[in-house]
Structure formats: C-alpha cells, structure tokens
C-alpha positions in Angstrom: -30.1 -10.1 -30.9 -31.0 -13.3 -28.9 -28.2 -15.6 -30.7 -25.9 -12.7 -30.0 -26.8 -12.7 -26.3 -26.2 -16.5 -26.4 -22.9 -16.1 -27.9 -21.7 -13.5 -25.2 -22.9 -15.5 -22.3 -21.1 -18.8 -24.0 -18.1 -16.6 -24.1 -18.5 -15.1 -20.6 -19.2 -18.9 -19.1 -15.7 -19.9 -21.5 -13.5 -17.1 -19.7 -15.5 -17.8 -16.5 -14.6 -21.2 -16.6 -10.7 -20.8 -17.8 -10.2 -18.1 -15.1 -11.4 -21.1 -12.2 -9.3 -23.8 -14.0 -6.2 -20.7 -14.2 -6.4 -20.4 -10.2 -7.0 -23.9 -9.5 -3.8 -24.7 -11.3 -1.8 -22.0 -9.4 -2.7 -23.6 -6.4 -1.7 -27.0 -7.3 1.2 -25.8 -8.6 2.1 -24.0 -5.4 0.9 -27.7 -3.3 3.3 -29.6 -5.3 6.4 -27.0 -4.9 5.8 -27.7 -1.4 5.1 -31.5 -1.7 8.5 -31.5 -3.5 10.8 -29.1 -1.1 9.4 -31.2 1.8 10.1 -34.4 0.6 13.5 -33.4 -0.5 13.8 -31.8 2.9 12.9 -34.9 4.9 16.2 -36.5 5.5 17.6 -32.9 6.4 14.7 -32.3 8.9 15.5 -35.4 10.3 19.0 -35.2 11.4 18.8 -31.4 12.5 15.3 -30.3 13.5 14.3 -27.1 14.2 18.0 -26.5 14.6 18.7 -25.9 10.9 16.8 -22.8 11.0 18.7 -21.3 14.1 22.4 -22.8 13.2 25.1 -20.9 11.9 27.3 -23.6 10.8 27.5 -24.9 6.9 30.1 -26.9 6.4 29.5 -29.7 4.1 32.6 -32.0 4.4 31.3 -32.6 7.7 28.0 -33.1 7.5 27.0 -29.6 9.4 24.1 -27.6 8.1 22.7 -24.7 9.7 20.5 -21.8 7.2 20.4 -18.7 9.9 23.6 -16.8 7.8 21.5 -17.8 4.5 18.8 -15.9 5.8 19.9 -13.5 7.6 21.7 -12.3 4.2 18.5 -12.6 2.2 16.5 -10.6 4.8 19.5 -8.2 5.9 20.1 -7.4 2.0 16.6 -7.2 1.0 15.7 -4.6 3.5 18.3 -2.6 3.0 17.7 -2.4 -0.9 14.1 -1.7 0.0 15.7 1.1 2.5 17.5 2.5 -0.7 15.3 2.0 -3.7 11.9 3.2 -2.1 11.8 6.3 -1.7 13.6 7.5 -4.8 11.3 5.3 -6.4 8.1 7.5 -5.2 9.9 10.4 -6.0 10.1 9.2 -9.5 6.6 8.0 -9.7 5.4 11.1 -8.2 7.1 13.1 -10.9 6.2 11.1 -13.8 2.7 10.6 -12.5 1.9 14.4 -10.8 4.9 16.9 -11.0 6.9 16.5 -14.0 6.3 18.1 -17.1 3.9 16.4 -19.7 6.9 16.2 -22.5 9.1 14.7 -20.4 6.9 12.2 -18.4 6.7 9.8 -21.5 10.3 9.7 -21.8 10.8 9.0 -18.2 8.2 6.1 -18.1 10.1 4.6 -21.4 13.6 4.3 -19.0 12.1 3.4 -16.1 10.6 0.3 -18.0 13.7 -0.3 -20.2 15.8 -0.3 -17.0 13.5 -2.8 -15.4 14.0 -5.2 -18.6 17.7 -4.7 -18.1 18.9 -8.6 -17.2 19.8 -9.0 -13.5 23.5 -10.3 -14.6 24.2 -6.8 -16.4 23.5 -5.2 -12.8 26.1 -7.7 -11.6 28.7 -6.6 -13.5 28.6 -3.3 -13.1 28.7 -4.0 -9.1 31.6 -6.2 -9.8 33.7 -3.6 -12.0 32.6 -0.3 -10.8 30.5 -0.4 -7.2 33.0 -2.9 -5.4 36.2 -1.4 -6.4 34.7 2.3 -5.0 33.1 0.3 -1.8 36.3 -0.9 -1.4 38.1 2.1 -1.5 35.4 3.8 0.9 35.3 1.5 3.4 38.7 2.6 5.5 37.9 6.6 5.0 33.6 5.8 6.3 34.9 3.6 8.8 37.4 6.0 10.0 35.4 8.7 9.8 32.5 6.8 12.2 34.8 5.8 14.6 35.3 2.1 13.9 31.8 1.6 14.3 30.8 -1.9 14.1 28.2 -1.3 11.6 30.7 0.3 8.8 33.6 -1.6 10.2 36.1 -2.1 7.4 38.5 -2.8 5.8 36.3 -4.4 3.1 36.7 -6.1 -0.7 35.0 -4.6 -2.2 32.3 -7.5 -2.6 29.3 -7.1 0.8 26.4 -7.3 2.1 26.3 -3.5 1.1 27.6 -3.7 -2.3 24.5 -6.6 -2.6 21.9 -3.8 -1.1 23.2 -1.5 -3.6 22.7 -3.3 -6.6 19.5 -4.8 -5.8 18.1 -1.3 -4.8 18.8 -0.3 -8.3 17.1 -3.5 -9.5 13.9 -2.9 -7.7 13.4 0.9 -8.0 12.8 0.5 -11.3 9.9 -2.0 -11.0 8.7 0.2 -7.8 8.6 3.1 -9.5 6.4 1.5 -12.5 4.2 0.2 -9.9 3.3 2.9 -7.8 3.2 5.6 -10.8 0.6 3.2 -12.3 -1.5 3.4 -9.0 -1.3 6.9 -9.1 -2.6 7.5 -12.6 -5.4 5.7 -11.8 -6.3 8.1 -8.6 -9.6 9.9 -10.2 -9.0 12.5 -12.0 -12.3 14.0 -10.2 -10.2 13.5 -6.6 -7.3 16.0 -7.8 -9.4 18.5 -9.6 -11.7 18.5 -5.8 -8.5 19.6 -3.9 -7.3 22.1 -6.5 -10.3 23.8 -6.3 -9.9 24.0 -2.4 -7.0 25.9 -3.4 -3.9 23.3 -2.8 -0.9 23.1 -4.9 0.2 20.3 -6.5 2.2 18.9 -4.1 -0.6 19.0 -1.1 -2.9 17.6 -3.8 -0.4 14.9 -4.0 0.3 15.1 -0.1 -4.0 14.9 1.2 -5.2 13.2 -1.5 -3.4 11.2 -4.3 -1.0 9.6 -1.6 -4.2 8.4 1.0 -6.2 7.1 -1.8 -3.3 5.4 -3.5 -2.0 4.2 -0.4 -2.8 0.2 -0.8 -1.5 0.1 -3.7 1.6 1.9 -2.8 2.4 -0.9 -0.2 1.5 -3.2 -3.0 4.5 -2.0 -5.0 6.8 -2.1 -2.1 5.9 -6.1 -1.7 6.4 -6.5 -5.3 10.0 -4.9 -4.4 10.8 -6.8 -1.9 9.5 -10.0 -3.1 11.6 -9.5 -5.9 15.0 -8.6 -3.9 14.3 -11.6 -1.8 14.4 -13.8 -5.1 17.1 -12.4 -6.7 19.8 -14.9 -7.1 22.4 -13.8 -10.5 23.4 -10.5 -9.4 23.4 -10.5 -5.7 25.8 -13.6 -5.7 28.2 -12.1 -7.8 28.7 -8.8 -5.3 27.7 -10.5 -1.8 30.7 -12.4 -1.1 29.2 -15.7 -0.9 30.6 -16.1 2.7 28.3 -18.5 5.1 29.1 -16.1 8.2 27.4 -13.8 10.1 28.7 -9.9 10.5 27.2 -7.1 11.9 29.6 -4.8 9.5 27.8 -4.0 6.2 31.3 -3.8 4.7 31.6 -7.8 5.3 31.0 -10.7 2.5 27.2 -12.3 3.4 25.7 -15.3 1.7 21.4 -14.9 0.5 19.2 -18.2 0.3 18.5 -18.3 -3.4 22.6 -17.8 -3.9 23.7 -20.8 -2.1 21.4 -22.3 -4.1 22.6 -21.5 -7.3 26.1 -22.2 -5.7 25.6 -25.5 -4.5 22.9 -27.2 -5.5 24.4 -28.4 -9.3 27.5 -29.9 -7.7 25.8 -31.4 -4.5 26.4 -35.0 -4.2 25.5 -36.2 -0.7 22.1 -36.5 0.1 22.0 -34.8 3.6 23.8 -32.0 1.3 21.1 -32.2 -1.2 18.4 -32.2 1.5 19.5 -29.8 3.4 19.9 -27.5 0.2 15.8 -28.5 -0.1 15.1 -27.3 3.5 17.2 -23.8 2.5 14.3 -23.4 -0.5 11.6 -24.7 1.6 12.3 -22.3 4.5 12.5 -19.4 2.3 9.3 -20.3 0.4 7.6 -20.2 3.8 8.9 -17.6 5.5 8.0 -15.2 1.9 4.7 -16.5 1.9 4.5 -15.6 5.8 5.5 -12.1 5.6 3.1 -11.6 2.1 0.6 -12.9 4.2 1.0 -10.5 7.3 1.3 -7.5 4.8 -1.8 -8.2 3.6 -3.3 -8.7 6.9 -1.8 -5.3 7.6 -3.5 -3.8 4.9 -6.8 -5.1 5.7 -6.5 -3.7 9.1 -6.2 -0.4 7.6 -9.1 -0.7 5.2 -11.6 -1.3 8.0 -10.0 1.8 9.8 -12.3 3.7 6.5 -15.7 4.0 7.3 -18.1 4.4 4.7 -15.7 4.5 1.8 -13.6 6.3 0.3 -13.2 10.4 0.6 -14.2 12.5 -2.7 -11.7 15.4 -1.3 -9.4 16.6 1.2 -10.6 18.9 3.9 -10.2 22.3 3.7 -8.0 22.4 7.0 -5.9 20.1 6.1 -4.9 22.0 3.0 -4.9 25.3 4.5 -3.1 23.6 7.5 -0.4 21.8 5.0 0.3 25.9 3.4 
C-alpha cells in the first residue's frame, strides 16, 4: 500500500509538473508572437504612428497604409454573424440538452459536431455558388422595399459584408451550439428535478434555473464564437468582396484583417508593405486579447453580484409568476 502511495504521488508531482511546464510554454509562445508582430511592425509604426489604426487609406503602390476598413470588416462581420448564429444556436442547445426528445437528441448532437468539422473552404463555396447569387438577386427588391435605406442600400454582387456575416454565422453556430449544450448537461441534475417539483414546466425549469446557473458558461460559448469569426480567414475572403473601403450598406464588398492577410502577405515585396501587413496582425492580436479580457472582467463582475453561492432552486414566485 505504501509503494503504491509513492507511485501515485510520483505520478501526481509528474502531471503536476508537465501541467506548469504546458502553461509556461503558452505564455512564451504568446511573448514571442508578440516579440515577432512588433518587430515586424517597427518600420510600419514608424512612418505612420497611431495613424495606421485610424486611416482608411491602403494603397500599396504608394506607400499608404491605413488598417481602420481591415477592422472595421473583421468587427462589423463578426458581430453580425454572432447577431445571426446565437440565438438559433441556444435554441438548438436547449433542445438537444432539455426539450427535444431523448431518440432524437443523439442524432442531433452527431450533426451539430459533423457540421462543425465541415472545413471552413466548403462554407465558402456554397456562399460563392448559392448565398451570393440569391444576395444579389435580393438586394434591389430589400432595398426597394426599405426605402433606399443606407443600411440595405443596393444594388449589390452578390459578394458583402452580409454574404460574409452569413456564412460565418453558419460556421459558428455549430461550435456555439456544442458549447453551450455541453454547459447545460452539466447543470445538476438535482437543480432541475428542485424546480419540477415546485411545479414548473420544462421550459420555466430551463427559463429560472438551467439558464442562471449555466449562465458563465453560456457567455463562454459566445466568446468562443466570436473569437472564432474574428479569425476566420478561407471562407470569409472568398464572399466579402476583399474591397479596402468603408460602407455603411451591408450589401457593399468589405475587407476583414486575417483576409488581407492571406491576400497580401505571400506576394508582399516592400518592406513598409510587409511591415505594415505585421502591424494589421499585431493590432488584431491586441485588440482580441482586449475584448477577451473585458468579457471576462464582465463576468467576474457578475459573479460577485452572488452572494453565498450558488441557488439549489428557483423560487416559488418566480415559477408561479413565469405561468
């Protein structure tokens, strides 16, 4: 019994000690991706300053480099998908997870992971063959029929900012969907069974107590989403248009970050190009790790809003208030 108690605390000091070497080497890896973008970027920073975020100008025959329509597509098109995808991707988890039939909730959670293993360039061609062509035969009839509005103003190709929303919300949901149906298996079983015996139905079970206790992880699998739009390079620059211009139609061509990237960056030859092509990923990088750093302090916010922990039920009223 001793030597086996030895053996099990070698082992647990072993995967102790790999797990600290693991997150010591995701850190330098992450110092050196920045160590590398900067000094790539050094030349670009240089010349343009803090202008390169803010200008709108890429043009590089002449030497002019400005990222704002690179991220303003990346952003713009991310949200939007995020917009789309979401909540058909909780209604899916919910059903798979809560409402749906027991036969069928297997099958479902088969395509939704088969459909997030589906390669990104696949979803590129079916917006290139089948989602322009229809966007750009809606676009005069929706912009007709809201007045011209500057939002939906048309005519378009077909390829846009909204064709790129499109197809990356059918990217994500998928991987949303996986997400949050996982967080909401693992509610307690205990947590359910307390509000049906309060008397609600599935869906205020769902509603007062599956949802609230789930809910970090919920916003978890949003910022898996939208990390994952944001990166997205394949499919979004085959619909988006590739167009370094700014438009406040959704109907227009946009250009996204990791796009002009993947554009640009293998046949880039001078090296205020290349550099300023390094700023473009070193921005981005920044500005992802930013806003994955204020979700978090978001959700932290909320967890100290909880007192003493978390709630074995749902109240009474609230059930008989939801009825």
């Amino acid at each position: 019994m001793s030597e086996r108690r030895v053996q099990d605390s070698a082992l647990g000091a072993g995967l102790r000690y790999g797990a600290q070497l693991a997150s010591a080497g995701l850190v330098v890896a992450l110092v050196v991706i920045f160590v590398v973008l900067a000094k790539g970027s050094k030349m670009s920073i240089n010349v343009f300053g803090l202008g390169f975020v803010a200008g709108t100008e890429w043009d590089p025959m002449h030497g002019q480099f400005g990222a704002l329509p690179f991220l303003f597509g990346t952003f713009l098109s991310s949200a939007l998908a995020l917009l789309l995808a979401v909540p058909g991707a909780f209604l899916v988890a919910a059903y798979v997870a809560e409402l749906g039939p027991r036969r069928l909730r297997g099958p479902v959670g088969a395509l939704l992971e088969t459909l997030a293993a589906v390669p990104s360039v696949v979803y590129g061609m079916w917006g290139v063959f089948v989602l322009a062509p229809a966007l750009r035969t809606a676009a005069p009839v929706v912009s007709s029929a809201t007045g011209n509005s500057a939002l939906l103003r048309g005519p378009s190709q077909g390829v846009s900012m909204l064709a790129a929303a499109f197809v990356l919300a059918l990217m994500v949901l998928p991987t949303v969907a996986t997400v949050m149906r996982d967080v909401l298996l693992a509610v307690p079983q205990g947590l359910r069974e307390a509000g049906q015996a309060l008397g609600g139905t599935e869906w205020e079970v769902l509603r007062h107590v599956v949802v609230p206790h789930a809910r970090r992880g919920l916003f978890a699998a949003v910022m898996l989403g939208f990390g994952r739009a944001v990166g997205e390079t394949m499919a979004v620059t085959m619909v988006i248009g590739n167009s370094a211009e700014i438009s406040g139609s959704l109907f227009a061509p946009g250009y996204t970050a990791a796009s002009v990237l993947a554009n640009e960056l293998p046949h880039a030859s001078d090296p205020l190009h290349v550099s300023a092509l390094h700023e473009v990923a070193l921005v981005l990088v920044v500005v992802t790790l930013a806003f994955n750093l204020g979700a978090h302090g978001i959700v932290r916010r909320t967890l100290r809003r909880k007192t003493a922990g978390l709630s074995t039920g749902p109240a009474d009223g609230e059930l008989g208030g939801a009825r």
